[in-house]
VEXLOFI-237701 format. One line per field, with one value per residue (C-alpha): residue number from 0; chain; x, y, z. Coordinates in nm, 4 decimals. Example, Ala and Ser with C-alpha at 12.3 -4.5 7.8 and 13.67 -1.06 7.14 Angstrom:
residues 2
num: (0; 1)
chaine: (A; A)
X: (1.2300; 1.3670)
Y: (-0.4500; -0.1060)
Z: (0.7800; 0.7140)
***
This chain:
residues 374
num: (0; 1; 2; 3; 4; 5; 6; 7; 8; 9; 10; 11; 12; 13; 14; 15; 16; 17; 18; 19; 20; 21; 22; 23; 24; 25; 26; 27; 28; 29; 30; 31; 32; 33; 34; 35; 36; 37; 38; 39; 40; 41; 42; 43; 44; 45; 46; 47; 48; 49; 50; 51; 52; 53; 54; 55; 56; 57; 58; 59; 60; 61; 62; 63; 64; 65; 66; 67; 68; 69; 70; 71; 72; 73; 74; 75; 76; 77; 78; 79; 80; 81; 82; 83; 84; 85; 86; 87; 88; 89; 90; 91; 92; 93; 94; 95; 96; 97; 98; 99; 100; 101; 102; 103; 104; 105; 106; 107; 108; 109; 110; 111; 112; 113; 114; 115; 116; 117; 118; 119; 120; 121; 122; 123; 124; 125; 126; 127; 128; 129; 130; 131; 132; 133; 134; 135; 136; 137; 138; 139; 140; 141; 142; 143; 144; 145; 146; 147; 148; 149; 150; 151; 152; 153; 154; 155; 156; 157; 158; 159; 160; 161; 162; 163; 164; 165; 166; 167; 168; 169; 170; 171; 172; 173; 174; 175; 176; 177; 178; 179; 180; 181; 182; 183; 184; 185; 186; 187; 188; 189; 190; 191; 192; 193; 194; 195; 196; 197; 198; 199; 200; 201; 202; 203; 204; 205; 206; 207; 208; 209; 210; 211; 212; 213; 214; 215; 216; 217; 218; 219; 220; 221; 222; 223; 224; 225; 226; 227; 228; 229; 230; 231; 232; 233; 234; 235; 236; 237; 238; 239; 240; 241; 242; 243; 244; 245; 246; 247; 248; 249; 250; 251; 252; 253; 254; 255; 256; 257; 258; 259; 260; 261; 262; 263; 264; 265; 266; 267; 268; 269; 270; 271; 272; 273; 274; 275; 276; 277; 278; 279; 280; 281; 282; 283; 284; 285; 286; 287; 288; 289; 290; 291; 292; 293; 294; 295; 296; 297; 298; 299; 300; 301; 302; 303; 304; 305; 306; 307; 308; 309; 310; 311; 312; 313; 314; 315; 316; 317; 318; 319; 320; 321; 322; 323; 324; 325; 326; 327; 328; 329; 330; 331; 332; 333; 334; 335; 336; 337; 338; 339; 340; 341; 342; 343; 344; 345; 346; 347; 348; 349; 350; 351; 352; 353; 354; 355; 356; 357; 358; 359; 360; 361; 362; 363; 364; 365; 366; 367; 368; 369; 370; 371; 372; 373)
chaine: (A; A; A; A; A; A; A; A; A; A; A; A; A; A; A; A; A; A; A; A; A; A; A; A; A; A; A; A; A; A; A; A; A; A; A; A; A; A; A; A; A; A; A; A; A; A; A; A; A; A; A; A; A; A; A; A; A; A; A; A; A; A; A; A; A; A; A; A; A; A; A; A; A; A; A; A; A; A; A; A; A; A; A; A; A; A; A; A; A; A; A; A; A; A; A; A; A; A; A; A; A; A; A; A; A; A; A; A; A; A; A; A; A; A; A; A; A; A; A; A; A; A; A; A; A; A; A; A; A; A; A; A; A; A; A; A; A; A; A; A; A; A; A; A; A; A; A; A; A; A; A; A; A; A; A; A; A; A; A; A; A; A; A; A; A; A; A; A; A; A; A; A; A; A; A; A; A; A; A; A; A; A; A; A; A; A; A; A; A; A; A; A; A; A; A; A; A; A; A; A; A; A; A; A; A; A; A; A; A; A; A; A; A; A; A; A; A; A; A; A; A; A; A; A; A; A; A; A; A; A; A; A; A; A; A; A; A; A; A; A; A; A; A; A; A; A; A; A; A; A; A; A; A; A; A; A; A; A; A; A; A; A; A; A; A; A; A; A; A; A; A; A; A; A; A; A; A; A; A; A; A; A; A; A; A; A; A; A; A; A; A; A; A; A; A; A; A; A; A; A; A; A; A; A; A; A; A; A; A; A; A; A; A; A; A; A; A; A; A; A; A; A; A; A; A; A; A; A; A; A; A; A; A; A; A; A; A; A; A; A; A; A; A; A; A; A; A; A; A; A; A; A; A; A; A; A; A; A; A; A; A; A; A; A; A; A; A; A; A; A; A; A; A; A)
X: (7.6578; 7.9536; 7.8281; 7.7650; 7.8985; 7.8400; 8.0452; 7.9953; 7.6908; 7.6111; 7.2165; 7.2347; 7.4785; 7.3019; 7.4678; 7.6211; 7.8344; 7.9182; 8.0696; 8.2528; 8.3679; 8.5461; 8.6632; 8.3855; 8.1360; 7.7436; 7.6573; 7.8716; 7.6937; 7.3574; 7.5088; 7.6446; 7.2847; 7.0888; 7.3228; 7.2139; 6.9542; 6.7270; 6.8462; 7.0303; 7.3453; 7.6699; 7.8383; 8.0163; 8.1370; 7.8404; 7.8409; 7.9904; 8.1266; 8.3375; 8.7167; 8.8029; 9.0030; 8.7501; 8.5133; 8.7823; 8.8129; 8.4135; 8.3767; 8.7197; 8.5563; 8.1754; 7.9369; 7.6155; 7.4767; 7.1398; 6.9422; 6.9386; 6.5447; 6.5274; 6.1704; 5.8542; 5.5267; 5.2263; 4.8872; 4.5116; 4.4581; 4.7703; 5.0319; 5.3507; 5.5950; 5.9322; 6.2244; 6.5723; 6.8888; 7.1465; 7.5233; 7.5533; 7.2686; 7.0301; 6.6851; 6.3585; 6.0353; 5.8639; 5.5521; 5.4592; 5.0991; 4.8846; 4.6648; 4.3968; 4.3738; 4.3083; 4.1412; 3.8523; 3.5320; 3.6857; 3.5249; 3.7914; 3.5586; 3.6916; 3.9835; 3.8467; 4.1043; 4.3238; 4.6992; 4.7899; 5.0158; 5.2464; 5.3363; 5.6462; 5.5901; 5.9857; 6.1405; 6.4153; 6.5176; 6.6036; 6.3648; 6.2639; 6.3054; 5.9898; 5.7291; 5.4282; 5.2008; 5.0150; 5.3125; 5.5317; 5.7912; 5.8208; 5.8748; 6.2007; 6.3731; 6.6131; 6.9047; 7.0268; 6.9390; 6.9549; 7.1431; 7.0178; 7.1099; 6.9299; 6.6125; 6.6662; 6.7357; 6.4584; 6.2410; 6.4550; 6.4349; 6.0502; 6.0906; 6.2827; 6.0532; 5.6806; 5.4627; 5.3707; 5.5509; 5.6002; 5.4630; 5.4521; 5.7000; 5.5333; 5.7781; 5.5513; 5.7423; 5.9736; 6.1655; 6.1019; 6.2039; 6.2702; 6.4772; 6.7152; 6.6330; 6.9403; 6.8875; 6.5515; 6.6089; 6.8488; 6.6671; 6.3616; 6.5525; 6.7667; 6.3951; 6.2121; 6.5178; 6.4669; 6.7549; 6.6778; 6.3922; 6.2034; 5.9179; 5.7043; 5.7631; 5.4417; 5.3958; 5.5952; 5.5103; 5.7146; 5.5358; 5.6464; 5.5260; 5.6141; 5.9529; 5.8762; 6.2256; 6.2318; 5.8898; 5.9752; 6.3302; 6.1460; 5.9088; 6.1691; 6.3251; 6.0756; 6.0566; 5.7622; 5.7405; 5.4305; 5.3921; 5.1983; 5.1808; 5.0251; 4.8521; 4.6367; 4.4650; 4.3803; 4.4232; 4.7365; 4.7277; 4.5344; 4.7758; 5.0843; 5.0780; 4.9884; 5.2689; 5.5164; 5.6589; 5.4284; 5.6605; 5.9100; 5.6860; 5.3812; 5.0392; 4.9855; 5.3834; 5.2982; 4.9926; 5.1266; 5.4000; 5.1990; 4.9778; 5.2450; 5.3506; 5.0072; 5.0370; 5.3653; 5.2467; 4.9153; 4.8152; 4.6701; 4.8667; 4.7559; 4.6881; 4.6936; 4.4545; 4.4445; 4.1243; 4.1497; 3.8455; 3.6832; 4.0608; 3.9765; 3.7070; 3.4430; 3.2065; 3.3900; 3.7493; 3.6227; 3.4910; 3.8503; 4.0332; 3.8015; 3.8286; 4.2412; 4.2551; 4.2149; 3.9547; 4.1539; 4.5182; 4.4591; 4.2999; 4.2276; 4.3654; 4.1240; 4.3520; 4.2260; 4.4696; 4.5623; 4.7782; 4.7925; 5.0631; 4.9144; 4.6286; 4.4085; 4.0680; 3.9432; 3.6311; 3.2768; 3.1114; 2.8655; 3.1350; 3.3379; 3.0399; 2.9226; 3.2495; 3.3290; 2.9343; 3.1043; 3.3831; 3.1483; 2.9277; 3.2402; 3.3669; 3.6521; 3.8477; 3.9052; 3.9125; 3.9287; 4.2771; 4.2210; 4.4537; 4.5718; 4.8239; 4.6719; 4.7462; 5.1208; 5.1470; 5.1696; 4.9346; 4.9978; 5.1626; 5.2396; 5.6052; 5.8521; 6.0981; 6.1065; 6.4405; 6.5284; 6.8001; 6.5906; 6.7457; 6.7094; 6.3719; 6.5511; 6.2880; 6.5139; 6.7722; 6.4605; 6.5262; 6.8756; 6.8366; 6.5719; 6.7302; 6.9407; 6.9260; 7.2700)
Y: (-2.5625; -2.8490; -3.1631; -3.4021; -3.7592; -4.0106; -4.3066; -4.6186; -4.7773; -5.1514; -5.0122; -4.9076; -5.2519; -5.4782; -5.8137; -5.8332; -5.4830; -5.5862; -5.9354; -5.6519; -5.4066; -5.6353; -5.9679; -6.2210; -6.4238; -6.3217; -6.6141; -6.3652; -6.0521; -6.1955; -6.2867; -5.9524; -5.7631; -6.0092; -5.9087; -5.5318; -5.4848; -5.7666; -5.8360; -5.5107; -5.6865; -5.4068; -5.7236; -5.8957; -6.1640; -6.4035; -6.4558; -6.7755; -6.8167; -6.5485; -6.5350; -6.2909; -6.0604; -5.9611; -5.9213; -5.7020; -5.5038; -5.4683; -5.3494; -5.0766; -4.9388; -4.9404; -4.8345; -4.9860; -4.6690; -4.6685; -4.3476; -4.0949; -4.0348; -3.6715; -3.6530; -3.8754; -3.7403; -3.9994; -3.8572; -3.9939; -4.2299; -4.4257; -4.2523; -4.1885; -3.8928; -3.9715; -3.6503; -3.7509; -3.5744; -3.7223; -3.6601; -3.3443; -3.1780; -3.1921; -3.3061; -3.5317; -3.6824; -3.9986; -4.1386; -4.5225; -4.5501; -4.8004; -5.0552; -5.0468; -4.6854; -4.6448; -4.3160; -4.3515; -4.4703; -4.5839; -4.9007; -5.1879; -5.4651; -5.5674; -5.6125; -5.8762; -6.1587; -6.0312; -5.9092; -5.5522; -5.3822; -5.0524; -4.9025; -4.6481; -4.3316; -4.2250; -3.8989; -3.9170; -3.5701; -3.3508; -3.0094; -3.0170; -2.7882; -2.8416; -2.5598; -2.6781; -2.4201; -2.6950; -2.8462; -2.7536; -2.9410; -2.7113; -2.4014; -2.5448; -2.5519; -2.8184; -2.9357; -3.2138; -3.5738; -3.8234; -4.1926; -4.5245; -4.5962; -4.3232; -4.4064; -4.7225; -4.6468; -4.4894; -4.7907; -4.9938; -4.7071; -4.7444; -5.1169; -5.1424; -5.0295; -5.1449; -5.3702; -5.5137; -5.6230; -5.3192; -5.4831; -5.1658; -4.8642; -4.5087; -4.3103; -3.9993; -3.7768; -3.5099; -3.4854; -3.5769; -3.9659; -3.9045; -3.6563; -3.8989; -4.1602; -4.3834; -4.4045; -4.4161; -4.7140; -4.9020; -4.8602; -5.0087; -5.3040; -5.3255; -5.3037; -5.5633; -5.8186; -6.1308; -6.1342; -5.7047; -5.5685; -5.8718; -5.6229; -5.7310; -5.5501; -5.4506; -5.3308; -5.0320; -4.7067; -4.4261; -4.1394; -3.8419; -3.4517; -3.5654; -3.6048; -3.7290; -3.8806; -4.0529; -4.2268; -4.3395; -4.5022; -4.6516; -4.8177; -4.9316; -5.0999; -5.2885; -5.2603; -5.4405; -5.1170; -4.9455; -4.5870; -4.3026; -3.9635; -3.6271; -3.4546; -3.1922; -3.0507; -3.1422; -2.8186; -2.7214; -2.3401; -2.4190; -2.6873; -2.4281; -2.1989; -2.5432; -2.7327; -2.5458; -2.8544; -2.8208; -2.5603; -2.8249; -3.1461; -3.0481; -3.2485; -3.4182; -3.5788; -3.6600; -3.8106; -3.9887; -4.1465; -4.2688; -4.4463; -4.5751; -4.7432; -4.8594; -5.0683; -5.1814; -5.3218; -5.3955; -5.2505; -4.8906; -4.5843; -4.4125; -4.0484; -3.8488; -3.5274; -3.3102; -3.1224; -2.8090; -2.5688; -2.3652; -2.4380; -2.7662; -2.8966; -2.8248; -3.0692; -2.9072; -2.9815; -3.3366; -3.3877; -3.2259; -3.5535; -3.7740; -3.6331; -3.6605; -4.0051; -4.3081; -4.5359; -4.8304; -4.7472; -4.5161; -4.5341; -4.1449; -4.0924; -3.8127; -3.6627; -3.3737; -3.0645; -3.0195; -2.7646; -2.3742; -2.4029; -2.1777; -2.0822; -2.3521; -2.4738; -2.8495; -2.9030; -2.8676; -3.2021; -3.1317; -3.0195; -3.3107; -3.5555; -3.3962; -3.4730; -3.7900; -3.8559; -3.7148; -3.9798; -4.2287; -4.1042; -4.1930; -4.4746; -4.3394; -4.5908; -4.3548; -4.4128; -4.1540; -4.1460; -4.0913; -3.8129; -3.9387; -3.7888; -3.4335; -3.3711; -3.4154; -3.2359; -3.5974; -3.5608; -3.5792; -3.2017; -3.1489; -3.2758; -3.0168; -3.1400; -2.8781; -2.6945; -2.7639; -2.5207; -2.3659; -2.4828; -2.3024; -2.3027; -2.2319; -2.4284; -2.4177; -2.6824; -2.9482; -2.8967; -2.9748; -3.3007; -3.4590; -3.3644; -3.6068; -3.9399; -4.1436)
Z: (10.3180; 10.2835; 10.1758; 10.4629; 10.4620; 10.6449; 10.8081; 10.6294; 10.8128; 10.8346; 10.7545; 10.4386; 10.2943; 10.0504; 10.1000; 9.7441; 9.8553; 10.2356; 10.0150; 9.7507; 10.0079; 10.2545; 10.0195; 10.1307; 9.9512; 9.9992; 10.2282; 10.4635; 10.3597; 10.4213; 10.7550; 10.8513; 10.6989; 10.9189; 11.2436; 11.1564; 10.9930; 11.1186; 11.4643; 11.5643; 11.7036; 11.6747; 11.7962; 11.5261; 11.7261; 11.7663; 11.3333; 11.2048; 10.8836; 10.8670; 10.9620; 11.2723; 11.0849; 10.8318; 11.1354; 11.3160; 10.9885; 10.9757; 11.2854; 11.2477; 10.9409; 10.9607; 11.2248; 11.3489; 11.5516; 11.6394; 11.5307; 11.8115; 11.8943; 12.0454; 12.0692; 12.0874; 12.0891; 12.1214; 11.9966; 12.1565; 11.8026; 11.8806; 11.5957; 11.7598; 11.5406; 11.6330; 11.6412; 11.5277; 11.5266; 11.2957; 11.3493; 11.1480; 11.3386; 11.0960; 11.2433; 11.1070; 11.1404; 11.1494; 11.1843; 11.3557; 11.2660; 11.3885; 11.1808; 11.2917; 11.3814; 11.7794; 11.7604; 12.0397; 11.8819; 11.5357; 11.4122; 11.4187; 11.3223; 10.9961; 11.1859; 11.4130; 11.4291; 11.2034; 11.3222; 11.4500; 11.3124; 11.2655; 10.9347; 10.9419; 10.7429; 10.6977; 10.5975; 10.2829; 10.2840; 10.5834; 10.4488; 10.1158; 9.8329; 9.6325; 9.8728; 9.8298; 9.9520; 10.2566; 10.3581; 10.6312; 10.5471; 10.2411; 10.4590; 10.5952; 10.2585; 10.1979; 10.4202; 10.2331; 10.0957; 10.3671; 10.3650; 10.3019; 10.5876; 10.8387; 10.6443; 10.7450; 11.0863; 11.0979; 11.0825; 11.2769; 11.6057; 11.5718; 11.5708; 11.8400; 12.0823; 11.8695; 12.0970; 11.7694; 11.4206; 11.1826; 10.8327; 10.6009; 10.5004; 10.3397; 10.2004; 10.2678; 10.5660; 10.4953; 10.1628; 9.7711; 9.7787; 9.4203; 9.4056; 9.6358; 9.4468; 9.4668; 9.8273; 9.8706; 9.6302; 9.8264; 10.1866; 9.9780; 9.9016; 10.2251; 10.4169; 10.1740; 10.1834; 10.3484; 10.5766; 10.6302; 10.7519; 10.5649; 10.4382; 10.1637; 9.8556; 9.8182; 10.1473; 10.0805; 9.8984; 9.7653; 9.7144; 9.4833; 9.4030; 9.0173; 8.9448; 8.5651; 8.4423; 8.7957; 8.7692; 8.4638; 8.5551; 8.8408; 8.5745; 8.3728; 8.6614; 8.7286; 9.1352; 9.3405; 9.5655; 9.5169; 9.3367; 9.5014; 9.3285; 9.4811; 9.2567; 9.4033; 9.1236; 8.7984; 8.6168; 8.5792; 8.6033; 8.9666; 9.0421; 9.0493; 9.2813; 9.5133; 9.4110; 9.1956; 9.0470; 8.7973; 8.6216; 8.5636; 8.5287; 8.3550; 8.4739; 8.1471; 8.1320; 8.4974; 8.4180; 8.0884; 8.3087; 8.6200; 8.3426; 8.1823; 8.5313; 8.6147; 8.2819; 8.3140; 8.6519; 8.6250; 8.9100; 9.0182; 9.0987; 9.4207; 9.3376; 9.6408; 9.6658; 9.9768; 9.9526; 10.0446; 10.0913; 9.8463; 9.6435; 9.4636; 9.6218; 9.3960; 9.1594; 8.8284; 9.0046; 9.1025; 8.6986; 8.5733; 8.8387; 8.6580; 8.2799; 8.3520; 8.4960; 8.3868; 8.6387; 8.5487; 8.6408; 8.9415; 9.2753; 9.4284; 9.8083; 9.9368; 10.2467; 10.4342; 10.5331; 10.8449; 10.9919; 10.9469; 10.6581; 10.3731; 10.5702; 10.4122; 10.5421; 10.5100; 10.2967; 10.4067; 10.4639; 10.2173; 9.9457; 10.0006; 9.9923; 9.6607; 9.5295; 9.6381; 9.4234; 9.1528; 9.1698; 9.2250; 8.9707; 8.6924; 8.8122; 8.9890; 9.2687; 9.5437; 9.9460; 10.2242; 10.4518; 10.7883; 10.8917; 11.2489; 11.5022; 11.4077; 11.7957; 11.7834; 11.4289; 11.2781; 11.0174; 10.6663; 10.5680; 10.9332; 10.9701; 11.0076; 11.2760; 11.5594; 11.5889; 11.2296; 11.0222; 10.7597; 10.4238; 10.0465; 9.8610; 9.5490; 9.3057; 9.0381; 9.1820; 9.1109; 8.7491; 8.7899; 9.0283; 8.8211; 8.4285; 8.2234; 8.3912; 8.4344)
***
């Protein structure tokens, strides 16, 4: 498959660059992000400050193009996944979740008088190549990596047509974000700047399968976005066949690096866990989480499975209560995600973007993205 590039899109320009590419100072970049990025203008000519012919030039050699939303699919709790077909052909996912959830019944009372909100889960990567055995996303194989820019454009579709501010970005739909990680970098800053999508920092989460050298360059760099990391299993030889990553990244580098960050930041990594029944849901796979981690630099994210990928099963509600008690029983941070838009195939595992091109699973291309670092 020929490598797919894209026009050079106003959403995915930091102002520094916009001031490099086209001879201005970064007053005018901040000016020209703000038009795109912030207010959605693909009019040029309402911004001051900047002569007409560099605005002419702009406008001749960049594009502003909204994502194209083929789909939307709202579910009864309130999530919304979102279809998108970008110019190649290549389609993803996305997720607007609502905070608080507005699944009938749900108790929204330590919500009272506080503001409602969306959070965008975005995809990085149309497919993915790393086949993890409960996500569908795996079983598309990889298409290619996606743009700063239509990861941006991703949150600015949803956005443009929320009821209510969107205050939080997950980078948890389809795709590694670190095996795209320049990217996935730059939409992270682009959505967190103050004259972008003016998202706190904080407020957004990349989350990866364990892409070791990548963890640790995002450490060293010192970013305010937050780290997630799915785990799975604490064992390695049980963590495999779920997530074959482990052949490259072994658990014990991963979990020497996501301690490291943790550290370095002083705060906790969020360690994601899908439990999966009668797989790693039992009290001796809860006491292996809890030998491996340290209750001081991680917080556990208990998600249940959903979908038919892999022909998994969730947990019994007594086998998940006994071992959330053995969590709680060492000391272990851990909360339980609600898995909403289960209706729409929303859920966490469930994106797989309907109509998709099926893409290579070739795992060994994950030891060549994430080797030597530059």
């Amino acid at each position: 498959m020929e490598r797919y590039v894209a026009a050079v899109h106003r959403y995915g320009l930091l102002p520094d660059e916009i001031a490099e590419r086209f001879g201005i100072d970064v007053r005018g970049g901040r000016k020209l992000m703000a038009a795109a990025v912030q207010r959605g203008e693909t009019d040029l000519r309402g911004i001051r400050g900047v002569r007409r012919d560099v605005l002419e030039r702009i406008e001749r050699e960049t594009t502003a193009e909204p994502m194209r939303v083929a789909a939307r699919d709202r579910a009864p709790d309130g999530f919304v996944k979102y279809l998108f077909e970008l110019r190649d052909g290549a389609r993803i996912e996305s997720v607007r979740i609502p905070v608080p959830c507005e699944a009938p019944g749900a108790d929204t009372s330590a919500y009272a008088g506080k503001e409602k909100k969306y959070i965008v889960c975005v995809s990085s990567q149309a497919g993915c190549a790393l086949a993890c055995a409960f996500c569908a996303t795996g079983e598309l194989g990889f298409l290619r990596n996606l743009e700063a820019a239509e990861i941006v454009g991703q949150v600015l579709a949803v956005r443009a047509e929320a009821d209510r501010p969107v205050r939080g970005v997950v980078f948890m739909g389809m795709g590694e974000p670190f095996l795209n990680y320049d990217e996935v970098i730059r939409a992270a800053r682009i959505l967190s700047h103050p004259c972008g999508g003016s998202i706190d920092a904080r407020s957004i989460t990349i989350s990866t399968a364990g892409i070791v050298p990548q963890i640790r360059r995002f450490t060293a760099e010192g970013h305010k976005f937050r780290l997630a990391v799915s785990l799975t299993h604490a064992i390695p030889r049980k963590r495999l066949p779920l997530m074959p990553i482990e052949r490259v990244h072994p658990t014990l580098d991963l979990v020497a690096a996501l301690h490291d960050h943790a550290r370095a930041r002083r705060t906790r990594v969020l360690v994601e866990y899908v439990l999966l029944g009668g797989v790693n849901d039992g009290m001796d796979d809860a006491r292996a989480l809890t030998a491996l981690l340290d209750p001081r630099l991680v917080k556990i994210d208990l998600i249940d499975v959903n979908g038919a990928t892999g022909g998994f099963v969730r947990a019994t509600h007594a086998a998940r209560s006994a071992f959330l008690d053995v969590l709680a029983q060492a000391g272990m941070p851990f909360a339980i995600r609600y898995s909403g838009g289960q209706d729409v195939q929303a859920g966490c595992g469930q994106l797989a973007a309907s109509g998709s091109r099926r893409g290579a699973r070739m795992f060994q291309d994950v030891a060549a993205c994430s080797g030597p670092e530059s």
